[in-house]
N, CA, C and O atoms as a GROMACS GRO file, in nm:
protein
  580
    1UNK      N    1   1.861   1.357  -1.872
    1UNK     CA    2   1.769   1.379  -1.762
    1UNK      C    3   1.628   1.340  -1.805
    1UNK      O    4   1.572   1.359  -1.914
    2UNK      N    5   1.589   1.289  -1.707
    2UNK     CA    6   1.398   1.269  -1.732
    2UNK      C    7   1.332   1.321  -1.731
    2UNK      O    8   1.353   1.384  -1.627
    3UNK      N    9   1.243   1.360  -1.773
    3UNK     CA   10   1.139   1.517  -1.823
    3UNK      C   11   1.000   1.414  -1.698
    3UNK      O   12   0.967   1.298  -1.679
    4UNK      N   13   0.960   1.566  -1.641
    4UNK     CA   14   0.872   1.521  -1.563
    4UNK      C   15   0.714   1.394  -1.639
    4UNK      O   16   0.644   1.298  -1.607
    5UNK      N   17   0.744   1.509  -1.770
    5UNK     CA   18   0.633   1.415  -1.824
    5UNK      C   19   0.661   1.281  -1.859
    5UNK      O   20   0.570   1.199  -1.851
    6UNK      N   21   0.796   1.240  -1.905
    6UNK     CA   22   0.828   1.073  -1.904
    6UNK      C   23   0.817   1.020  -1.762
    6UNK      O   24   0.809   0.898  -1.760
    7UNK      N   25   0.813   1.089  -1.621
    7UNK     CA   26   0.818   1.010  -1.516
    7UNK      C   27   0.668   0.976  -1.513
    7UNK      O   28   0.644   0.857  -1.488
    8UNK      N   29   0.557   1.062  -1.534
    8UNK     CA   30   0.428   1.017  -1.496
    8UNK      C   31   0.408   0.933  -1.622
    8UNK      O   32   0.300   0.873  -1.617
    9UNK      N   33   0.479   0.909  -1.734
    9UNK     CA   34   0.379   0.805  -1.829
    9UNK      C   35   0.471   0.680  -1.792
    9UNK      O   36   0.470   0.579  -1.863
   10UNK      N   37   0.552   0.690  -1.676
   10UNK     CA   38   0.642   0.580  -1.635
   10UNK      C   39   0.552   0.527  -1.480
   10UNK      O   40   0.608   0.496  -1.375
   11UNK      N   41   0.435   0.529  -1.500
   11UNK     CA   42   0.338   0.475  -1.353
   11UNK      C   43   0.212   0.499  -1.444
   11UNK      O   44   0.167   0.598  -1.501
   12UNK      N   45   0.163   0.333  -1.429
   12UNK     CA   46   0.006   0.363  -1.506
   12UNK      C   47  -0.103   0.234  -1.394
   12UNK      O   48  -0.090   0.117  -1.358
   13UNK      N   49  -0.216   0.354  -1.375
   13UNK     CA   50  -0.296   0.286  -1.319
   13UNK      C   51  -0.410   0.227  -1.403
   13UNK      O   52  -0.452   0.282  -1.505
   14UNK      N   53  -0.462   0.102  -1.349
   14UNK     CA   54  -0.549   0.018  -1.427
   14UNK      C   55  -0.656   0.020  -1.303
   14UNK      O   56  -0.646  -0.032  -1.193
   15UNK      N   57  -0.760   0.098  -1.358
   15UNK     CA   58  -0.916   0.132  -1.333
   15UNK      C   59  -0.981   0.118  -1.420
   15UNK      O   60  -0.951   0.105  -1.539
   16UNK      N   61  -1.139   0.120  -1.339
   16UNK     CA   62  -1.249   0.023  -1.412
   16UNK      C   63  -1.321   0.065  -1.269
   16UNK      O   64  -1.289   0.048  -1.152
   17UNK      N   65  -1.482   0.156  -1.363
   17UNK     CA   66  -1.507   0.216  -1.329
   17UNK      C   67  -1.502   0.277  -1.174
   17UNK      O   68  -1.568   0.241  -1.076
   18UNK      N   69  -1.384   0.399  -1.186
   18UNK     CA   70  -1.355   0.466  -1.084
   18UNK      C   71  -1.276   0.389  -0.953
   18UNK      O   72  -1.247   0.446  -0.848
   19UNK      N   73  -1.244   0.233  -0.985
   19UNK     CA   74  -1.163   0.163  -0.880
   19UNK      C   75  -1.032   0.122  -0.944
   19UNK      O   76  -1.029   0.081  -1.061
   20UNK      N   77  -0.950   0.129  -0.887
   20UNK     CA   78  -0.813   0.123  -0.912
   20UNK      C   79  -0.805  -0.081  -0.910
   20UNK      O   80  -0.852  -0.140  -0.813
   21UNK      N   81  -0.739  -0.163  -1.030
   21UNK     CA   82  -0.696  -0.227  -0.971
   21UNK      C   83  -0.590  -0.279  -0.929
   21UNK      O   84  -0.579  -0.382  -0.863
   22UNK      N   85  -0.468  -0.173  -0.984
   22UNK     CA   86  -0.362  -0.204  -1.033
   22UNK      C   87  -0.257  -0.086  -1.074
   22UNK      O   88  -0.277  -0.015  -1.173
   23UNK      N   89  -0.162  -0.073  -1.002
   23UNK     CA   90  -0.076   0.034  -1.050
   23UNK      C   91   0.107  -0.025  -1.085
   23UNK      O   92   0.192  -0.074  -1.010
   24UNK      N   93   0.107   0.002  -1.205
   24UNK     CA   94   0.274  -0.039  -1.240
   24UNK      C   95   0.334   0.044  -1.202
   24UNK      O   96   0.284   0.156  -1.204
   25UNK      N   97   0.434   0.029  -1.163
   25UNK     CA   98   0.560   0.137  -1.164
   25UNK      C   99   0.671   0.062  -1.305
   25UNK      O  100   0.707  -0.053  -1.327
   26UNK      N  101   0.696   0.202  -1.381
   26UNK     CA  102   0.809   0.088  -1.476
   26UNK      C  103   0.924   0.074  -1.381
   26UNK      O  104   0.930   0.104  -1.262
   27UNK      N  105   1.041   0.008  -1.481
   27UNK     CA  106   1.154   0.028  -1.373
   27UNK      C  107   1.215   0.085  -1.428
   27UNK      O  108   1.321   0.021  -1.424
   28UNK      N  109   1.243   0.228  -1.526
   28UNK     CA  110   1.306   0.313  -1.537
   28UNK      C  111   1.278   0.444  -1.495
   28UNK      O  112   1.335   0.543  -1.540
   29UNK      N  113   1.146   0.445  -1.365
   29UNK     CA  114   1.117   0.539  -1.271
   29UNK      C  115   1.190   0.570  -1.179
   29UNK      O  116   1.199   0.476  -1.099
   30UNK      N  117   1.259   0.672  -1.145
   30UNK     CA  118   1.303   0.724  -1.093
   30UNK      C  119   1.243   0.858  -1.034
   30UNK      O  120   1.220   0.954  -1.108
   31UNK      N  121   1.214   0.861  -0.882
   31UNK     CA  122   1.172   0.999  -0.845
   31UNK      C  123   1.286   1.082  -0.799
   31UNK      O  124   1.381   1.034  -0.736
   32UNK      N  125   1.266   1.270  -0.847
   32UNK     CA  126   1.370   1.354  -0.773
   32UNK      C  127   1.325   1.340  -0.631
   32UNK      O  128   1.401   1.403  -0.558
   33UNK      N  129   1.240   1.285  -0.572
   33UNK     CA  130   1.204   1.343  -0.435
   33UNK      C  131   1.137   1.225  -0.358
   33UNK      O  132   1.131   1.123  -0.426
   34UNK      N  133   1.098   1.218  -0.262
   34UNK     CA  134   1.035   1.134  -0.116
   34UNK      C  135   0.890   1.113  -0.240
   34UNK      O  136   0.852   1.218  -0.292
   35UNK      N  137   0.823   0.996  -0.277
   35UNK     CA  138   0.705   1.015  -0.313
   35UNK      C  139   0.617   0.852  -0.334
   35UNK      O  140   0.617   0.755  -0.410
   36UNK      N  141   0.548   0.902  -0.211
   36UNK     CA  142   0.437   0.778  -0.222
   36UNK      C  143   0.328   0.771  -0.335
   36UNK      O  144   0.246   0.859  -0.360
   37UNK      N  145   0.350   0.579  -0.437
   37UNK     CA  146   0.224   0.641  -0.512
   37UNK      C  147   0.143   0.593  -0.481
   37UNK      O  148   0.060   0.606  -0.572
   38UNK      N  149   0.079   0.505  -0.360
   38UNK     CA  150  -0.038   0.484  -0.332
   38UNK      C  151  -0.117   0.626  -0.217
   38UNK      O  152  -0.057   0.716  -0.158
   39UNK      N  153  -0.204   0.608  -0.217
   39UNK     CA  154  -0.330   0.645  -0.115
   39UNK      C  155  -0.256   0.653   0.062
   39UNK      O  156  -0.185   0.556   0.091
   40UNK      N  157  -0.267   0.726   0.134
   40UNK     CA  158  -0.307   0.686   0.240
   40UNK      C  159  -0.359   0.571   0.293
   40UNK      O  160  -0.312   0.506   0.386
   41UNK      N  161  -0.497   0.538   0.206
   41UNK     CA  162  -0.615   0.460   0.222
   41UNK      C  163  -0.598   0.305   0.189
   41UNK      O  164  -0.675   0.213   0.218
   42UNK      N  165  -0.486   0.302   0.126
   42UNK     CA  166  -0.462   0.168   0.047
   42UNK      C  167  -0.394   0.117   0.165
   42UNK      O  168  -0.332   0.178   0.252
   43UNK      N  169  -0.427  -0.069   0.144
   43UNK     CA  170  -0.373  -0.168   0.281
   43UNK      C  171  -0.264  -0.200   0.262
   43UNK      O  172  -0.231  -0.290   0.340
   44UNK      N  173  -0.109  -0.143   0.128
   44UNK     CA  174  -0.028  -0.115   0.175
   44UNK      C  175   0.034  -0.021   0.105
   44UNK      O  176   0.000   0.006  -0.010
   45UNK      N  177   0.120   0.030   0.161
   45UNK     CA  178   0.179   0.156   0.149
   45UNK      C  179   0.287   0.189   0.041
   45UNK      O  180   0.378   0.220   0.117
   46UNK      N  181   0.332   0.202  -0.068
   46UNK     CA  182   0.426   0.221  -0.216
   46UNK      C  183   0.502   0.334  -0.238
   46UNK      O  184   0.448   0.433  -0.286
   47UNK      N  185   0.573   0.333  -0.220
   47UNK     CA  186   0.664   0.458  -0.213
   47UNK      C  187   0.873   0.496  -0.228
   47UNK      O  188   0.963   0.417  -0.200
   48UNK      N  189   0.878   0.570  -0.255
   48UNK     CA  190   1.029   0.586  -0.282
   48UNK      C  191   1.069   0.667  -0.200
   48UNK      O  192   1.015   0.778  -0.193
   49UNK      N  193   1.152   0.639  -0.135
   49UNK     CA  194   1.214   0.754  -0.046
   49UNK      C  195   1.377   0.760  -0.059
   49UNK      O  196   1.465   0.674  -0.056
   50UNK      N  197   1.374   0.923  -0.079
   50UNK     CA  198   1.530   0.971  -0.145
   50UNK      C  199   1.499   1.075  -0.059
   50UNK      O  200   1.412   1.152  -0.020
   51UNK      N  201   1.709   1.008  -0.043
   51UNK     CA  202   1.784   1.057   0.055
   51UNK      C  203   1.896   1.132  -0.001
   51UNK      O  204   1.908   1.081  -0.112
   52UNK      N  205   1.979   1.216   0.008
   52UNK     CA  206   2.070   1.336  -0.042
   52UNK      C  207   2.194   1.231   0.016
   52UNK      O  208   2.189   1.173   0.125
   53UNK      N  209   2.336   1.219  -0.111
   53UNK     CA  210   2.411   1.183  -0.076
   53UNK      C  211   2.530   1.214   0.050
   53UNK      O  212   2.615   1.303   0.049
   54UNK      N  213   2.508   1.114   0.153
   54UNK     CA  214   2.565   1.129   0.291
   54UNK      C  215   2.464   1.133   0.372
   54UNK      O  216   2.500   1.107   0.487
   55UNK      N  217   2.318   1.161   0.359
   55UNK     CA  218   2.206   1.180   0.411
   55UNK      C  219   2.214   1.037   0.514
   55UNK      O  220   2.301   0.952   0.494
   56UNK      N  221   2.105   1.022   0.634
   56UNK     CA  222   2.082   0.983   0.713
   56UNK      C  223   1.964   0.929   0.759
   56UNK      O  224   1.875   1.012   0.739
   57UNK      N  225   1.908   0.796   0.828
   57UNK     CA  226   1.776   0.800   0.865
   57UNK      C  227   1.833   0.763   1.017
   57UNK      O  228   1.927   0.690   1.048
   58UNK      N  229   1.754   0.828   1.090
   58UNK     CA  230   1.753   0.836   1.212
   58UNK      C  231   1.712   0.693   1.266
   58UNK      O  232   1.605   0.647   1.226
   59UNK      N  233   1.810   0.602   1.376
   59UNK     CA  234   1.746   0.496   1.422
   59UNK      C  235   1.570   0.527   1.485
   59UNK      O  236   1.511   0.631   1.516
   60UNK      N  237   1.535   0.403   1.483
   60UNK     CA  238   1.381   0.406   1.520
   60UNK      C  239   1.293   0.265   1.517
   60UNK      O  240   1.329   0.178   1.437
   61UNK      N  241   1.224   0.250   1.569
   61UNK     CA  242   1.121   0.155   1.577
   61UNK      C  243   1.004   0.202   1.585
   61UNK      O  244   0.976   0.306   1.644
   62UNK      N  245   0.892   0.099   1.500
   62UNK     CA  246   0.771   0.055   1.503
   62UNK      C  247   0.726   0.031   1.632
   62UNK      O  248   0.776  -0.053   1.707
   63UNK      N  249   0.629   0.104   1.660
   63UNK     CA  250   0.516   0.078   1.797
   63UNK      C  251   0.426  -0.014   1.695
   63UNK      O  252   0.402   0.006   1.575
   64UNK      N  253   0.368  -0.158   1.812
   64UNK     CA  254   0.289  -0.216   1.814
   64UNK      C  255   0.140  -0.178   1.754
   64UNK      O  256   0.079  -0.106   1.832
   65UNK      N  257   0.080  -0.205   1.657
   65UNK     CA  258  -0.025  -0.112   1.632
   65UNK      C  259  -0.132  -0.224   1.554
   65UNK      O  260  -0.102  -0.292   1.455
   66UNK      N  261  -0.275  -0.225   1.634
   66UNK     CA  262  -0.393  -0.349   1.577
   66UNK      C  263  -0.439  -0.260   1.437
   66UNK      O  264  -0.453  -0.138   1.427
   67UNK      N  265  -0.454  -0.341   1.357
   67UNK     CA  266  -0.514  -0.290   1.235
   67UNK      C  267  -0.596  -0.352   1.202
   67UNK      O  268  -0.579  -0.473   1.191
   68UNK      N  269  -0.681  -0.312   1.183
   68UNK     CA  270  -0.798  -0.390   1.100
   68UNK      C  271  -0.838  -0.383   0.930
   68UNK      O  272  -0.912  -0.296   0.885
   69UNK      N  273  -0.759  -0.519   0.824
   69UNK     CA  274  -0.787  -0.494   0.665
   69UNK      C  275  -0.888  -0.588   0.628
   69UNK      O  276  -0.899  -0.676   0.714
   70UNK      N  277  -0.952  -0.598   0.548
   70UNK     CA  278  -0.998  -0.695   0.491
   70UNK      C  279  -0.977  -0.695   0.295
   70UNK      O  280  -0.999  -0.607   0.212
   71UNK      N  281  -0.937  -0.803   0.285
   71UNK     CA  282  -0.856  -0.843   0.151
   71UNK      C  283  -0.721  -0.848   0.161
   71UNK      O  284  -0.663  -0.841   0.270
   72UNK      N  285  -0.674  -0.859   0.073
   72UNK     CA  286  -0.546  -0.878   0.054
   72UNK      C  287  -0.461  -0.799  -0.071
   72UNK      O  288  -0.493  -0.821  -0.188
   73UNK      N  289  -0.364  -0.717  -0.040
   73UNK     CA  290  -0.304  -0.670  -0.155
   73UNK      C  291  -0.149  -0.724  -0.152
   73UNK      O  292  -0.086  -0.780  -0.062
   74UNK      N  293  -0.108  -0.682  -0.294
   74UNK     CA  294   0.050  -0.791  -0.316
   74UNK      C  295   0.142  -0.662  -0.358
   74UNK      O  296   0.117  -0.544  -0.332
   75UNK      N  297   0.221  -0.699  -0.407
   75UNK     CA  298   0.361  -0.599  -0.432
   75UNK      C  299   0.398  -0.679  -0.477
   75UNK      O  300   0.434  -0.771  -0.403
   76UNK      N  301   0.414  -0.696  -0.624
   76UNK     CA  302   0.526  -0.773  -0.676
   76UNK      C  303   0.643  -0.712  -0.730
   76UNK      O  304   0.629  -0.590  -0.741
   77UNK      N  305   0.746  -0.754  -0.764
   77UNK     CA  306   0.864  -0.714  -0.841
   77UNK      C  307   0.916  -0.743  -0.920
   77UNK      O  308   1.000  -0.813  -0.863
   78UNK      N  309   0.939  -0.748  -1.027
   78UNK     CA  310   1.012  -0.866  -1.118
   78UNK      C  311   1.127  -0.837  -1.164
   78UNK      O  312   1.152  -0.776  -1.268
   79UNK      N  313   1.234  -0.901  -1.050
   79UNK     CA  314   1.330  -0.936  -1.038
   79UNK      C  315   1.410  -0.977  -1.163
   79UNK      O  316   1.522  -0.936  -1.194
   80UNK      N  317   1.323  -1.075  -1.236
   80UNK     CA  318   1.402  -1.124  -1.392
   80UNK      C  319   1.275  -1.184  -1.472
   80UNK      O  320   1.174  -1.228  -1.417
   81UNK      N  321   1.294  -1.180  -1.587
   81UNK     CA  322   1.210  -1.231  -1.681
   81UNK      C  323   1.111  -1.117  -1.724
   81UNK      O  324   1.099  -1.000  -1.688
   82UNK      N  325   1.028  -1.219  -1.838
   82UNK     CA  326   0.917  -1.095  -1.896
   82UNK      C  327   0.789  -1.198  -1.889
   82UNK      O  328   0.806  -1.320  -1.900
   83UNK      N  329   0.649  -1.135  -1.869
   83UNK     CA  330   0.564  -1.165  -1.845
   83UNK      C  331   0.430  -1.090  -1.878
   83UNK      O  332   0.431  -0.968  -1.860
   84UNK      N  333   0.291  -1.160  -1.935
   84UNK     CA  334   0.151  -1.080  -1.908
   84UNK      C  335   0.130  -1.117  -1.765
   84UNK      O  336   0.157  -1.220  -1.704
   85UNK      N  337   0.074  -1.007  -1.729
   85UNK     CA  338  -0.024  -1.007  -1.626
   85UNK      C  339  -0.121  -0.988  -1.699
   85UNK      O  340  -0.115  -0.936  -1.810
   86UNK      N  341  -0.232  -1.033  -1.637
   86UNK     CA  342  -0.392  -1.016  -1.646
   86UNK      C  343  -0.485  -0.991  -1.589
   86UNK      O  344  -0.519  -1.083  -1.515
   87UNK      N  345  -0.584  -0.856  -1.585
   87UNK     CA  346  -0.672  -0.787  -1.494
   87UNK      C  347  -0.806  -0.860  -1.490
   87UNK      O  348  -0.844  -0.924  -1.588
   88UNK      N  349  -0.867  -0.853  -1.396
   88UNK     CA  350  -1.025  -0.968  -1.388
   88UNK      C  351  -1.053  -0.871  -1.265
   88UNK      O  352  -0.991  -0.847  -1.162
   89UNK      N  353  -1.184  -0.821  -1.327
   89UNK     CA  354  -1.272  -0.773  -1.198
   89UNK      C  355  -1.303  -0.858  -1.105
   89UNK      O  356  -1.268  -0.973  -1.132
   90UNK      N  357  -1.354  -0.846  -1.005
   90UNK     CA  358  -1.422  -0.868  -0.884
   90UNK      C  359  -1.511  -1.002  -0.900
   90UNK      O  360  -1.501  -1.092  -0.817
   91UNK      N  361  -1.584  -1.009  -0.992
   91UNK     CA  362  -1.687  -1.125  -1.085
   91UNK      C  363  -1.605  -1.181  -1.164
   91UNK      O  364  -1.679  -1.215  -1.256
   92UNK      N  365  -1.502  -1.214  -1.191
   92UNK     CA  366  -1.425  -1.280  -1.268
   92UNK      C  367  -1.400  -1.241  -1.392
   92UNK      O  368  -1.331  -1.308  -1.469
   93UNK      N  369  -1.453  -1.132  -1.421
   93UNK     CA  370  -1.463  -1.089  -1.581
   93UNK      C  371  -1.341  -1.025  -1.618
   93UNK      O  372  -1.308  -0.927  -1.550
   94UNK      N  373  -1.251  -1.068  -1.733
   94UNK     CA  374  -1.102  -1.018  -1.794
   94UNK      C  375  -1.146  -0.881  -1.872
   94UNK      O  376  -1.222  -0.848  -1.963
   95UNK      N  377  -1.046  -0.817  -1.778
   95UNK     CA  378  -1.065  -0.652  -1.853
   95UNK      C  379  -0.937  -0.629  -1.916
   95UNK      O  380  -0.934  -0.560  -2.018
   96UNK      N  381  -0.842  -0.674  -1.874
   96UNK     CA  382  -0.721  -0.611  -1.946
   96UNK      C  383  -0.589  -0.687  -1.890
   96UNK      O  384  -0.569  -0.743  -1.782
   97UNK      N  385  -0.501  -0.668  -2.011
   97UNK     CA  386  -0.322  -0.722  -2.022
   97UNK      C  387  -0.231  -0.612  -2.010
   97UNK      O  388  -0.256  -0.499  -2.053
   98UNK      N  389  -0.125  -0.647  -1.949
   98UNK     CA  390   0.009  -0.582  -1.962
   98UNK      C  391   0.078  -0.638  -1.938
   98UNK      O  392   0.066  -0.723  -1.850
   99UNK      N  393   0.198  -0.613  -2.011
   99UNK     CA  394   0.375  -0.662  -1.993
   99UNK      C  395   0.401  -0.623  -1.916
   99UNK      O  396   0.363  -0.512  -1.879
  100UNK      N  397   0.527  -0.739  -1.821
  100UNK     CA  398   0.566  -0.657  -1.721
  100UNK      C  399   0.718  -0.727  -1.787
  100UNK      O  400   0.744  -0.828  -1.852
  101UNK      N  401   0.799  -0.608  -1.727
  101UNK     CA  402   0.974  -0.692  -1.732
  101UNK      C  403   1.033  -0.670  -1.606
  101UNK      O  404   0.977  -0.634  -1.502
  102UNK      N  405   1.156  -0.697  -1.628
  102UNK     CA  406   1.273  -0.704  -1.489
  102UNK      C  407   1.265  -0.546  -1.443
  102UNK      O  408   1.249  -0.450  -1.519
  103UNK      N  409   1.276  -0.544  -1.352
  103UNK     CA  410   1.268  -0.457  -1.264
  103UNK      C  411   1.090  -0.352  -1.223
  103UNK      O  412   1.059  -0.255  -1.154
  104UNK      N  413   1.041  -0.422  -1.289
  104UNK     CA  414   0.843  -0.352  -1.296
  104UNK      C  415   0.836  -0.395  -1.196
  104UNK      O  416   0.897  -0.498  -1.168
  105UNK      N  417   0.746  -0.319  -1.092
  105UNK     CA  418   0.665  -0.338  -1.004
  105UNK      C  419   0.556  -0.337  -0.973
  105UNK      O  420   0.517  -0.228  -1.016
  106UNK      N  421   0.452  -0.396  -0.914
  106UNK     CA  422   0.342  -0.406  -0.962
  106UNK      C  423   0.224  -0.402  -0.835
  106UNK      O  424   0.222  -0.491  -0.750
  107UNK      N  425   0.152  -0.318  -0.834
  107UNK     CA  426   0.112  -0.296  -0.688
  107UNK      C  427  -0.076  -0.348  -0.715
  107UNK      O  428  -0.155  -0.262  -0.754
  108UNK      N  429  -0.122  -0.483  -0.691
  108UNK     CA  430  -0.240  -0.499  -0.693
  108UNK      C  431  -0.316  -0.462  -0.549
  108UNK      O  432  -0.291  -0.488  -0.431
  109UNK      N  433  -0.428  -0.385  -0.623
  109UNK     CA  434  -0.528  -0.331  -0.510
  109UNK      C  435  -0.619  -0.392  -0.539
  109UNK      O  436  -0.660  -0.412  -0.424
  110UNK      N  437  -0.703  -0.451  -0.612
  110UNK     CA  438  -0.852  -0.523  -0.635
  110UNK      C  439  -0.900  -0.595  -0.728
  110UNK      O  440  -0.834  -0.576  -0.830
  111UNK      N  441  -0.985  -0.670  -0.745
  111UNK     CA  442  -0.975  -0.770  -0.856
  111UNK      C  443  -0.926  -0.865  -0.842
  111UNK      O  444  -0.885  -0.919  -0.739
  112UNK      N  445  -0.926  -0.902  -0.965
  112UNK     CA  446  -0.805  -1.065  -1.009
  112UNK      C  447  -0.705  -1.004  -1.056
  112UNK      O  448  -0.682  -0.885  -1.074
  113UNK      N  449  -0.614  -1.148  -1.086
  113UNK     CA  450  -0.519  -1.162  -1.179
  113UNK      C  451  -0.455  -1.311  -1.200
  113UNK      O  452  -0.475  -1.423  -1.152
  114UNK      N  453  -0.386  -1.265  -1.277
  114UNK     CA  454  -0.301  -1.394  -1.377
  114UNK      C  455  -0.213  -1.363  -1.420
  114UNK      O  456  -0.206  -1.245  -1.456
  115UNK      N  457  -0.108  -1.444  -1.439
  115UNK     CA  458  -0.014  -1.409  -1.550
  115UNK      C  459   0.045  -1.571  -1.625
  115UNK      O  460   0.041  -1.689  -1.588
  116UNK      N  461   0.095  -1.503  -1.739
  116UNK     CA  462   0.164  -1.606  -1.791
  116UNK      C  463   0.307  -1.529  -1.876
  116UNK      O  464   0.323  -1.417  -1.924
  117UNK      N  465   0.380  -1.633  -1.866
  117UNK     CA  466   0.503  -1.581  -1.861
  117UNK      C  467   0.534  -1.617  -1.990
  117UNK      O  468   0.485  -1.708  -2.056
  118UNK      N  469   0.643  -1.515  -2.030
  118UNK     CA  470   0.715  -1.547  -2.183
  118UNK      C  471   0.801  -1.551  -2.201
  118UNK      O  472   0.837  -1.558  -2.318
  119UNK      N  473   0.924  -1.549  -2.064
  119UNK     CA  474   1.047  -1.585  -2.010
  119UNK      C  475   1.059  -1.651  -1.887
  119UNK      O  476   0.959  -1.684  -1.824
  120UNK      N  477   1.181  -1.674  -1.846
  120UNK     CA  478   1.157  -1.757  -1.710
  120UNK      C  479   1.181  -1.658  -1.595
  120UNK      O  480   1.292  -1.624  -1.554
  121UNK      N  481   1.071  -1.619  -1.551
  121UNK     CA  482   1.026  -1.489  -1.444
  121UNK      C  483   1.047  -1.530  -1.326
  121UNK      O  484   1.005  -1.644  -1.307
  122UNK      N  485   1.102  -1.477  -1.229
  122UNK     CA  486   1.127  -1.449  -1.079
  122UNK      C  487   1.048  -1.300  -1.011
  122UNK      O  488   1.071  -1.188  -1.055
  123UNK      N  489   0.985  -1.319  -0.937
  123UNK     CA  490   0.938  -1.219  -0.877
  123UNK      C  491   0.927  -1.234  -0.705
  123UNK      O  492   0.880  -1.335  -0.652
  124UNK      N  493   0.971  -1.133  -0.642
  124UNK     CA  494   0.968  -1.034  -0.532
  124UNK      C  495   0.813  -1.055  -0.455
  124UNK      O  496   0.759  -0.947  -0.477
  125UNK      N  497   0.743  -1.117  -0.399
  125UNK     CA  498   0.598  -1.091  -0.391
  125UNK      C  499   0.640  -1.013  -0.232
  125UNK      O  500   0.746  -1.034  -0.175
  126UNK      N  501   0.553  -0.940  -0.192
  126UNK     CA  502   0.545  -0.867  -0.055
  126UNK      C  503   0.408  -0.856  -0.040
  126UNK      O  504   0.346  -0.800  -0.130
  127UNK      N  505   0.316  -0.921   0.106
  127UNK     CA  506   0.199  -0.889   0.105
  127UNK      C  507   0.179  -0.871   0.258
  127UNK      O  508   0.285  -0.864   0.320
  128UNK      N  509   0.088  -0.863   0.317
  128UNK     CA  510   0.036  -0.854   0.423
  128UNK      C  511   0.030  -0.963   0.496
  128UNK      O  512  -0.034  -1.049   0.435
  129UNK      N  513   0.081  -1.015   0.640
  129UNK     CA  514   0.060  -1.164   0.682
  129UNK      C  515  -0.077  -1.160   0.798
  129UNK      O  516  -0.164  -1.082   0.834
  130UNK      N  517  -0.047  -1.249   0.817
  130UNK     CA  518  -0.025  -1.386   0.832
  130UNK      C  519  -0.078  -1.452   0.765
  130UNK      O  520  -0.198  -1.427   0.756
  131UNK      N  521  -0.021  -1.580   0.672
  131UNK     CA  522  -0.087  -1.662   0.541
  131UNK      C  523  -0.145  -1.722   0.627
  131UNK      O  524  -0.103  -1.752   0.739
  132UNK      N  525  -0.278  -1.750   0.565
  132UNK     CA  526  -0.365  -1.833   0.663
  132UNK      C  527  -0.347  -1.928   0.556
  132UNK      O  528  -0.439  -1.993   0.605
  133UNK      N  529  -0.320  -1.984   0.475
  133UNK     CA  530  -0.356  -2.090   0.339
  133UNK      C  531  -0.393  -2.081   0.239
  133UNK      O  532  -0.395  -1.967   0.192
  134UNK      N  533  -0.452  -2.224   0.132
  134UNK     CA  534  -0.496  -2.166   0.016
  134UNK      C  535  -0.651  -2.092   0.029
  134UNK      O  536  -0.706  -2.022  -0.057
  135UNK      N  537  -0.706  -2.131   0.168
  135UNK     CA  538  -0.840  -2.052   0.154
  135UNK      C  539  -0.815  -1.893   0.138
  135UNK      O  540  -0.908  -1.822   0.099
  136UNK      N  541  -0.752  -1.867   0.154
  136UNK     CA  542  -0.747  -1.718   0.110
  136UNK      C  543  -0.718  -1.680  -0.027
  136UNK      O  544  -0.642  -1.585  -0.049
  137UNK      N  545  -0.765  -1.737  -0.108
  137UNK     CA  546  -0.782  -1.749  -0.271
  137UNK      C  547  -0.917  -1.828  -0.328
  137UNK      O  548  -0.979  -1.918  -0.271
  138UNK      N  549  -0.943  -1.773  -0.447
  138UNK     CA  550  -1.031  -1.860  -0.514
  138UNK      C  551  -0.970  -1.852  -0.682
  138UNK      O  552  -0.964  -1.747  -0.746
  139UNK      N  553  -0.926  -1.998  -0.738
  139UNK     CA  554  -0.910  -1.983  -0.830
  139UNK      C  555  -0.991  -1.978  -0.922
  139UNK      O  556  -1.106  -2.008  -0.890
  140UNK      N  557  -0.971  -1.947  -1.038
  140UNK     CA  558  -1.078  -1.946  -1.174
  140UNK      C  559  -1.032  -1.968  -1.299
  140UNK      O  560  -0.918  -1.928  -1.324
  141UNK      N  561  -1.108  -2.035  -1.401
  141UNK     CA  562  -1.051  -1.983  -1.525
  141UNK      C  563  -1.050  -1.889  -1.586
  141UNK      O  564  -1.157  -1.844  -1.626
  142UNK      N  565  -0.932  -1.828  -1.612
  142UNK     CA  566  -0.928  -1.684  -1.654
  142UNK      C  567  -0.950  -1.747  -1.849
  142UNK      O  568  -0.972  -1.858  -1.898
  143UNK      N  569  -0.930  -1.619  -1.904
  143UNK     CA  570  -0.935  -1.582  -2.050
  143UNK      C  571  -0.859  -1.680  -2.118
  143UNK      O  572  -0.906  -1.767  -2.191
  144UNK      N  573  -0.736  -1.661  -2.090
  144UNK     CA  574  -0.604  -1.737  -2.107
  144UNK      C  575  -0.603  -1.909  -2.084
  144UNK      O  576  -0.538  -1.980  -2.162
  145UNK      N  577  -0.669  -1.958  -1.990
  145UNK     CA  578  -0.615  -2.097  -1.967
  145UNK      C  579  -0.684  -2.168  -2.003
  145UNK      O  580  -0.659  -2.289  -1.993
   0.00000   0.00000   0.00000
């Protein structure tokens, strides 16, 4: 069994000063219970939801609803392979690395990033639409390239 304290050192957030930019989930997290780890506040929503075996979700639909975000956040997954990611504030400046492997998830809220891979990686991306193009990016040289 997993001791509560291995589940929280199994989700680490990457902040810089007082802003989140980045939260892993490993993939040997497992929650006993329903538990979102983002915010309310965040433009998208991260969470596990457990259901009791035989349990049920009630059919249902989404009402139509205008939202208003500005930026863009991602959800990645990594499906297979191993990889750095790389953190870059807002100004382009490299604050920090982490490994990610198969099954990590990776929830960017702000900043940059990068990665470079050290296997041959597949990842899951989930973001917010409608892609308008590449203008909705600015690349840079990070640390690495």
């Amino acid at each position: 069994m997993i001791t509560a304290e291995a589940q929280i050192q199994a989700i680490e957030s990457i902040i810089h000063d007082g802003k989140t930019l980045a939260t892993i989930i490993a993939s040997d997290y497992t929650p006993f219970e329903t538990e979102f780890i983002t915010p309310n506040s965040y433009k998208q929503q991260v969470g596990f939801v457990v259901y009791p075996e035989n349990g049920s979700i009630t059919p249902h639909i989404h009402h139509e609803m205008e939202r208003n975000l500005r930026g863009t956040s991602e959800v990645l997954i990594v499906r297979q392979g191993l990889c750095w990611v790389d953190f870059y504030l807002q100004d382009k400046t490299y604050y920090c690395s982490r490994k990610l492997k198969t099954g990590d998830v990776l929830v960017l809220v702000d900043g940059g990033h990068g990665f470079r891979m050290i296997e041959h990686t597949v990842f899951l991306e989930i973001k917010q639409g409608p892609y308008i193009g590449v203008q909705e990016k600015e690349r840079f040289d990070g640390l690495f390239d």
